[in-house]
ChimeraX commands (.cxc) that place a marker at each C-alpha (Angstrom):
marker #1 position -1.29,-20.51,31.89 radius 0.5
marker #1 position -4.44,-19.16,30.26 radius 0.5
marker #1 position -4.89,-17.24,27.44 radius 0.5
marker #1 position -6.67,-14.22,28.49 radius 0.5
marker #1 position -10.50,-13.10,27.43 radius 0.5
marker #1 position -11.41,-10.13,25.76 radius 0.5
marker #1 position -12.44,-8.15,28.59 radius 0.5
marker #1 position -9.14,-8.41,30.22 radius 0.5
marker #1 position -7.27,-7.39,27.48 radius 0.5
marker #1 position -8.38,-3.40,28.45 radius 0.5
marker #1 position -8.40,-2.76,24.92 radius 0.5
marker #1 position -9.89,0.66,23.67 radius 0.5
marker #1 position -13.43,0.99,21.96 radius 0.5
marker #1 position -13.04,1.91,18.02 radius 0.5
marker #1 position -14.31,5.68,18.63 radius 0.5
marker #1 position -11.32,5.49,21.70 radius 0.5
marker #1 position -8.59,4.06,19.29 radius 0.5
marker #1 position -9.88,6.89,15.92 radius 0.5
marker #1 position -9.16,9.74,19.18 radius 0.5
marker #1 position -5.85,8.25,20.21 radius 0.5
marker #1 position -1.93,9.18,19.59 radius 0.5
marker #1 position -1.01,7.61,16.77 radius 0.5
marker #1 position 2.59,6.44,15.74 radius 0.5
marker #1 position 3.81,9.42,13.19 radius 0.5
marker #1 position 4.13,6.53,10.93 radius 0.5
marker #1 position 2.22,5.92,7.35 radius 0.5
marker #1 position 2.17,2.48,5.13 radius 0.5
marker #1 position 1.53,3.28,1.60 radius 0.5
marker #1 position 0.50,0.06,-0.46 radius 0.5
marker #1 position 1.52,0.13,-4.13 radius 0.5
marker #1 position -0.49,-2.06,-6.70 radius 0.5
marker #1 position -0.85,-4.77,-4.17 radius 0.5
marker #1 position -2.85,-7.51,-5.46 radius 0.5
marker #1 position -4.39,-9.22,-2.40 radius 0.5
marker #1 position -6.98,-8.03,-0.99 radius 0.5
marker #1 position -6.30,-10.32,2.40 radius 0.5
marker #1 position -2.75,-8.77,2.04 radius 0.5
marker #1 position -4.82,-5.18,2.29 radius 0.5
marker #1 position -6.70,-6.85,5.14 radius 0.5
marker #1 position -3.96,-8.14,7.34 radius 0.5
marker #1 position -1.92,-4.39,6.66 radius 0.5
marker #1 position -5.04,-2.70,8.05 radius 0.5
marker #1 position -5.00,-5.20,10.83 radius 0.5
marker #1 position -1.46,-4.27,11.45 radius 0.5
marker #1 position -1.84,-0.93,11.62 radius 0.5
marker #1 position -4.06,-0.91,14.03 radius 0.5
marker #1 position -2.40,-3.18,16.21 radius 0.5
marker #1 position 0.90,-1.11,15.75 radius 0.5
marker #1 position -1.50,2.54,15.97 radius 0.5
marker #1 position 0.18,3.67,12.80 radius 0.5
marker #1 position -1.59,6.73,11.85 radius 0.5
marker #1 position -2.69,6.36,8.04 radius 0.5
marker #1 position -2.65,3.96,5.55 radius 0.5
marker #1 position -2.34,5.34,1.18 radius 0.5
marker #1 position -3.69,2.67,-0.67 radius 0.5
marker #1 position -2.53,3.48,-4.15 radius 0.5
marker #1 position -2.75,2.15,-8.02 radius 0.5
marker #1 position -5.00,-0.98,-8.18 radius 0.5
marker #1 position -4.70,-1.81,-4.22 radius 0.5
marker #1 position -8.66,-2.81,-3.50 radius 0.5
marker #1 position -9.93,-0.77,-1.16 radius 0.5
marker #1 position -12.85,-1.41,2.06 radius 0.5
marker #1 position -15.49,-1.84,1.87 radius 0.5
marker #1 position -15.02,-5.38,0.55 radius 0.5
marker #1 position -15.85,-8.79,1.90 radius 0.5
marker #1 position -12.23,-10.01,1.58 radius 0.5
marker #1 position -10.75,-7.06,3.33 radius 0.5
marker #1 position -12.40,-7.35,6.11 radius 0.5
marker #1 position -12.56,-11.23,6.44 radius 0.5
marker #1 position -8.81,-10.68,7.10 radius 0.5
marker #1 position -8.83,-6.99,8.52 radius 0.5
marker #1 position -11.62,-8.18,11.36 radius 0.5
marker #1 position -13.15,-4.20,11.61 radius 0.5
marker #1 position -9.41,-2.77,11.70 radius 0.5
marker #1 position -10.38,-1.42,7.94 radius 0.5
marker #1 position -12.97,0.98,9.68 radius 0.5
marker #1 position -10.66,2.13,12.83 radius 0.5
marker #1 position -7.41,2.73,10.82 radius 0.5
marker #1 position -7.25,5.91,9.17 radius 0.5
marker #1 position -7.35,5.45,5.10 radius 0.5
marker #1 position -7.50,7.34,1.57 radius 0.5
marker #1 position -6.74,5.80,-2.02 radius 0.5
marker #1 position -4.91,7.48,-4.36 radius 0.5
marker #1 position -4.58,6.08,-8.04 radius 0.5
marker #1 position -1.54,7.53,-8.79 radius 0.5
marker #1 position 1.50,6.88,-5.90 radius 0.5
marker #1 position 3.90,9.34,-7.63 radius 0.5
marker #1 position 1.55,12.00,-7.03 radius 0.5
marker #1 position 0.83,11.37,-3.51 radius 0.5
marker #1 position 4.43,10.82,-2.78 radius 0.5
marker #1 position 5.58,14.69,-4.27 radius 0.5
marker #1 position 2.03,15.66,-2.43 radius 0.5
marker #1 position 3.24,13.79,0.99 radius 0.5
marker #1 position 7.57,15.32,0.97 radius 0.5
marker #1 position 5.93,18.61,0.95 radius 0.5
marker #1 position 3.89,18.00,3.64 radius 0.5
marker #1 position 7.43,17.42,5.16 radius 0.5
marker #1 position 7.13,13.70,5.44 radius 0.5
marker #1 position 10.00,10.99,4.78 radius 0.5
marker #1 position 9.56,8.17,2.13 radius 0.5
marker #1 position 11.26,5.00,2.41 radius 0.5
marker #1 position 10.68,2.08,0.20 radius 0.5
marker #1 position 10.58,-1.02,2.19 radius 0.5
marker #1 position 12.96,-3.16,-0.66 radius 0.5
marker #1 position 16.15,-4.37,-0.98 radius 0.5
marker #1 position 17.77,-2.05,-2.99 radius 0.5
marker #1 position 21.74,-1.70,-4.03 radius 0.5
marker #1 position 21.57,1.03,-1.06 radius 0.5
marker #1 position 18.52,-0.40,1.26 radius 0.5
marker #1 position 20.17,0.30,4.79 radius 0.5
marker #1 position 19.15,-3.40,7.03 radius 0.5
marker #1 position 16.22,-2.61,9.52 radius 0.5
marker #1 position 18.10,-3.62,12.52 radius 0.5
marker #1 position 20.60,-0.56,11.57 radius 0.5
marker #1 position 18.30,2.27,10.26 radius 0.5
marker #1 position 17.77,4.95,12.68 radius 0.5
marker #1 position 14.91,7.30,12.74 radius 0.5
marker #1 position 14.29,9.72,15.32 radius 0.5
marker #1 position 10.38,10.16,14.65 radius 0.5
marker #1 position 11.53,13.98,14.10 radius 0.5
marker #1 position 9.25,14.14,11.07 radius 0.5
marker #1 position 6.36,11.92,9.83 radius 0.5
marker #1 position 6.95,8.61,8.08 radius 0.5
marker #1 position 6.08,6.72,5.46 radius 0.5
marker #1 position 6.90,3.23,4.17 radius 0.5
marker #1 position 6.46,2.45,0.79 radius 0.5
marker #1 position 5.32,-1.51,0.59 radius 0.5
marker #1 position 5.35,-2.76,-3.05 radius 0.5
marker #1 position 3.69,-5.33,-5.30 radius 0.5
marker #1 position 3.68,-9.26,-4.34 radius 0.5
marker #1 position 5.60,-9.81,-7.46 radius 0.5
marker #1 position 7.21,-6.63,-8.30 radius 0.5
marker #1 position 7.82,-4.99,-5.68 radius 0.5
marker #1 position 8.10,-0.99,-5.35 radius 0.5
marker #1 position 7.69,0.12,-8.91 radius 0.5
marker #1 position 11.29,2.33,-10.40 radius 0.5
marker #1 position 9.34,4.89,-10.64 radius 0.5
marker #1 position 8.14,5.49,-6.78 radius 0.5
marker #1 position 11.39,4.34,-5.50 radius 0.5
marker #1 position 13.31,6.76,-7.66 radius 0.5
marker #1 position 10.92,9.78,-5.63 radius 0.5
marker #1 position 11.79,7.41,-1.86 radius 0.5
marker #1 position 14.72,9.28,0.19 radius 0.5
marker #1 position 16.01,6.03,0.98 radius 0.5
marker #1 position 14.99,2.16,1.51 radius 0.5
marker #1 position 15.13,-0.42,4.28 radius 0.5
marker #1 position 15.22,-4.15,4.30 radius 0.5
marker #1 position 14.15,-6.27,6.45 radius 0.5
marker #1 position 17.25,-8.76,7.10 radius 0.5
marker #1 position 16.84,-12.24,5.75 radius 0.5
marker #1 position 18.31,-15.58,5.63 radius 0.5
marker #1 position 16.72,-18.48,3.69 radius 0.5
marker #1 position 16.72,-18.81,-0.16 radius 0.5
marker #1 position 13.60,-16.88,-0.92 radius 0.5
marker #1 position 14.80,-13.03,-1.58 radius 0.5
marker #1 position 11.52,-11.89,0.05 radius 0.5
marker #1 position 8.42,-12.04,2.65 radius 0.5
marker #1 position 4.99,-11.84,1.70 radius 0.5
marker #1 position 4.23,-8.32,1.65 radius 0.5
marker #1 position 1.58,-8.19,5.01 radius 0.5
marker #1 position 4.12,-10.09,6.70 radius 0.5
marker #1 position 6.85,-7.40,5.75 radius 0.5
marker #1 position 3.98,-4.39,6.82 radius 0.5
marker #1 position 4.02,-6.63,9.95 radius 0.5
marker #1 position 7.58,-6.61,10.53 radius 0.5
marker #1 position 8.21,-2.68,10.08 radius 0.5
marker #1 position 5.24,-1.95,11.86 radius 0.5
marker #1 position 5.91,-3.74,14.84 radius 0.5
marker #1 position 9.88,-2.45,14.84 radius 0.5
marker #1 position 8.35,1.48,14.48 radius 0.5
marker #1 position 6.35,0.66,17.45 radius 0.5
marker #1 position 8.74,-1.22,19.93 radius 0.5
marker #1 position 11.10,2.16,18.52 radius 0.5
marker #1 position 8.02,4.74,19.21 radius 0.5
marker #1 position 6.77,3.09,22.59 radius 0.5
marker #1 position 10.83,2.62,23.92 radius 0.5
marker #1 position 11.25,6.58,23.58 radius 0.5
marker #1 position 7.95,7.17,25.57 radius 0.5
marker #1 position 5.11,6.85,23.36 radius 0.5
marker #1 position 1.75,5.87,24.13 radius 0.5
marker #1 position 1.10,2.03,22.82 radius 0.5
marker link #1:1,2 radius 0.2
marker link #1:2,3 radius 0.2
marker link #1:3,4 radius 0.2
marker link #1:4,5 radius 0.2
marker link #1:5,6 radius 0.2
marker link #1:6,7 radius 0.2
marker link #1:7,8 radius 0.2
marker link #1:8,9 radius 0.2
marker link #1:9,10 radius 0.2
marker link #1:10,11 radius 0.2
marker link #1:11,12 radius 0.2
marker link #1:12,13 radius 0.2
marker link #1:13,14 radius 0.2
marker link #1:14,15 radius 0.2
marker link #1:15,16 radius 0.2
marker link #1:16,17 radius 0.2
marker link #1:17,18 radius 0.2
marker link #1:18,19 radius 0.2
marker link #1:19,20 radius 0.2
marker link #1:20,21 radius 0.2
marker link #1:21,22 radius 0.2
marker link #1:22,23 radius 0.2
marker link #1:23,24 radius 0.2
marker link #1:24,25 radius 0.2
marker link #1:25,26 radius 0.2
marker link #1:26,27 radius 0.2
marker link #1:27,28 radius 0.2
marker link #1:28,29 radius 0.2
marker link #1:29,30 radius 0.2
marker link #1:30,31 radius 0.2
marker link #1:31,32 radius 0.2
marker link #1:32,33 radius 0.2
marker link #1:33,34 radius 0.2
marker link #1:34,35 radius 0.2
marker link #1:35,36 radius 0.2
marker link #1:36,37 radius 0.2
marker link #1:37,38 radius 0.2
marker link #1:38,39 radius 0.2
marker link #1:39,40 radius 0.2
marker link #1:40,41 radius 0.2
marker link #1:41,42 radius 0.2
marker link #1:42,43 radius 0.2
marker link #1:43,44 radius 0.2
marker link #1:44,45 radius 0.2
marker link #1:45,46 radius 0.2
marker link #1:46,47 radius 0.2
marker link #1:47,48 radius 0.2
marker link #1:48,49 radius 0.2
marker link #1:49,50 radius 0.2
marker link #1:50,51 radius 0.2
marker link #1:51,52 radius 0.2
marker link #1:52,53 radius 0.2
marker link #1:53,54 radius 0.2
marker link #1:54,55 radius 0.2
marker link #1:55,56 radius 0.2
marker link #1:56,57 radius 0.2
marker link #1:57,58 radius 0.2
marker link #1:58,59 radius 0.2
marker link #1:59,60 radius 0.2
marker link #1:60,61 radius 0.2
marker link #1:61,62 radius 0.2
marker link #1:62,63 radius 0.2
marker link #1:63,64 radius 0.2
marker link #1:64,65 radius 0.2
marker link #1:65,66 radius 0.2
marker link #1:66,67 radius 0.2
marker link #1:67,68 radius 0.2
marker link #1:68,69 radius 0.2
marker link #1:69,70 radius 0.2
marker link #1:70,71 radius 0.2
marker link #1:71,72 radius 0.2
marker link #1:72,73 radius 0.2
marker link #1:73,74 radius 0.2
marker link #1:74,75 radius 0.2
marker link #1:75,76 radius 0.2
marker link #1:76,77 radius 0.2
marker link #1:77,78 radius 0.2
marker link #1:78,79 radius 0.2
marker link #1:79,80 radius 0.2
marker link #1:80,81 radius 0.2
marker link #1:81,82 radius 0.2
marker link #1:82,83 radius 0.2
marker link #1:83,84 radius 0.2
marker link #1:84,85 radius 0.2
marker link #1:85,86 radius 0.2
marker link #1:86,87 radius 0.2
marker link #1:87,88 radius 0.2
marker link #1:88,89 radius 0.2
marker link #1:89,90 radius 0.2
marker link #1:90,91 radius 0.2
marker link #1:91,92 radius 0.2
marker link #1:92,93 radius 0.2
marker link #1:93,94 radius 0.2
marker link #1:94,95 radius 0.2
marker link #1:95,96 radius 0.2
marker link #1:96,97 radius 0.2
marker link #1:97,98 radius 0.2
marker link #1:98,99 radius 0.2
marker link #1:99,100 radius 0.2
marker link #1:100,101 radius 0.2
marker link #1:101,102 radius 0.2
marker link #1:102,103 radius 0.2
marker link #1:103,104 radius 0.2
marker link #1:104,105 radius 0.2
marker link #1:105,106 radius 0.2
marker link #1:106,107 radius 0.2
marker link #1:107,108 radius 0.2
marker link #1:108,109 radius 0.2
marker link #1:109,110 radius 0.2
marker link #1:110,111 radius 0.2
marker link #1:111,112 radius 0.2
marker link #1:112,113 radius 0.2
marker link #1:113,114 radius 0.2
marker link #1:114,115 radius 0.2
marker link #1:115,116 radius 0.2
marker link #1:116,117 radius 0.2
marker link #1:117,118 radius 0.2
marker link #1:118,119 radius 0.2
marker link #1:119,120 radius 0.2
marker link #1:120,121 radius 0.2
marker link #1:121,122 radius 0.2
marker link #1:122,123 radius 0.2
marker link #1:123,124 radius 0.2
marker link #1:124,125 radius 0.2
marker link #1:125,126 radius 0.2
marker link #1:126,127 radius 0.2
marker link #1:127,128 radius 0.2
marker link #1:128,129 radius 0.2
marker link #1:129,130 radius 0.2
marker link #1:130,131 radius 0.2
marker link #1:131,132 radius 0.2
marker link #1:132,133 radius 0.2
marker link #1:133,134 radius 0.2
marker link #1:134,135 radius 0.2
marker link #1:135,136 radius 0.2
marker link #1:136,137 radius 0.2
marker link #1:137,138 radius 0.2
marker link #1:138,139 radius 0.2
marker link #1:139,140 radius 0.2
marker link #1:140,141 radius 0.2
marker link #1:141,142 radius 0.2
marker link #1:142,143 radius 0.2
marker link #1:143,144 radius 0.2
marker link #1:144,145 radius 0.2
marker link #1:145,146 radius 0.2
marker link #1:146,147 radius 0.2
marker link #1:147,148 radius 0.2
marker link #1:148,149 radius 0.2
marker link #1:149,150 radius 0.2
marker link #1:150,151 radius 0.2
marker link #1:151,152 radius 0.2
marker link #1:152,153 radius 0.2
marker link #1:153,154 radius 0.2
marker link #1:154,155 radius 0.2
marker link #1:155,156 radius 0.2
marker link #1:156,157 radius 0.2
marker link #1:157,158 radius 0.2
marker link #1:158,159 radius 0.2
marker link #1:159,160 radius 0.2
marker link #1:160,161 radius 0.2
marker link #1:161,162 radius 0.2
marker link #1:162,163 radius 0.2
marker link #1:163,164 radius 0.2
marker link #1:164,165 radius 0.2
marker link #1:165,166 radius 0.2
marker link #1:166,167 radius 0.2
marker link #1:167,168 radius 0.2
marker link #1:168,169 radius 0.2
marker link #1:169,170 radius 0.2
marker link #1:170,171 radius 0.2
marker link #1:171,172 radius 0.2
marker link #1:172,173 radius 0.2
marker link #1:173,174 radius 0.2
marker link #1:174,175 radius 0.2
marker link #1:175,176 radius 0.2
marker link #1:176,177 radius 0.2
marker link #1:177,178 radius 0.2
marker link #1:178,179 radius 0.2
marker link #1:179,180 radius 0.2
marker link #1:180,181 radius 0.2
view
């Protein structure tokens, strides 16, 4: 076994990727602290094709040498905006006809492994504060919220590792009913 070069991966140019289908899923980052948290999300979302990432509040935004020390270019292929204020965006993005779901464990979060979503609409996943987490105030405006199920003592993941996690389970969802990946 050999782990395989860069060539043979077949992987699309950046112009290729901006041009391609795109998961109709969004990650909107709330007050998120990290900017190597905002780095590995855009890395994530372009390894998952999701189609947009809101960076909201106080979320750093590219260009910024931190970002992109952990986003490796994916913060100039992945579709962004910022927004300062997430509550706006949010009443902006339902009329648009999108879904909002706060990725937190809530007293009616539905677990990950048994949320259904039928891609029938476009998505978006609300990912909250390191230390807060989704603010009252946006998750009051989410339709719903999904956790991620966990064992373990800690009542958490690390916020890019969650963006990872829902990410990669839209994608195995999107790519099992026939879409491009």
């Amino acid at each position: 076994m050999r782990q395989l070069t860069a060539p043979e991966l077949h992987r699309m140019s950046p112009t290729d990727f901006k041009n391609s289908e795109k998961l109709p899923v969004s990650l909107l980052l709330e007050n998120v602290r990290s900017l190597h948290n905002v780095g590995s999300i855009f890395r994530t979302a372009d390894a998952f094709c999701l189609s947009q990432l809101y960076i909201t509040g106080f979320t750093g935004c590219p260009p910024h040498r931190e970002i992109h020390r952990s986003a490796l270019g994916a913060e100039d292929t992945v579709a962004w905006v910022h927004h300062s204020n997430p509550l706006t965006l949010v009443h902006s993005l339902k009329q648009e006809g999108h879904a909002v779901f706060a990725v937190e464990i809530t007293s009616q979060s539905i677990p990950l492994d048994r949320w259904e979503w039928g891609f029938d609409r476009p998505l978006t996943l609300v990912l909250g504060n390191e230390v807060e987490g989704v603010s009252p105030g946006l998750l009051e405006l989410c339709d719903a919220s999904v956790e991620i199920p966990q064992g373990g003592t800690k009542h958490s993941l690390n916020v890019s590792v969650c963006g990872g996690v829902v990410g990669w389970e839209m994608y195995r969802r999107w790519t099992k009913r026939g879409g491009k990946g």
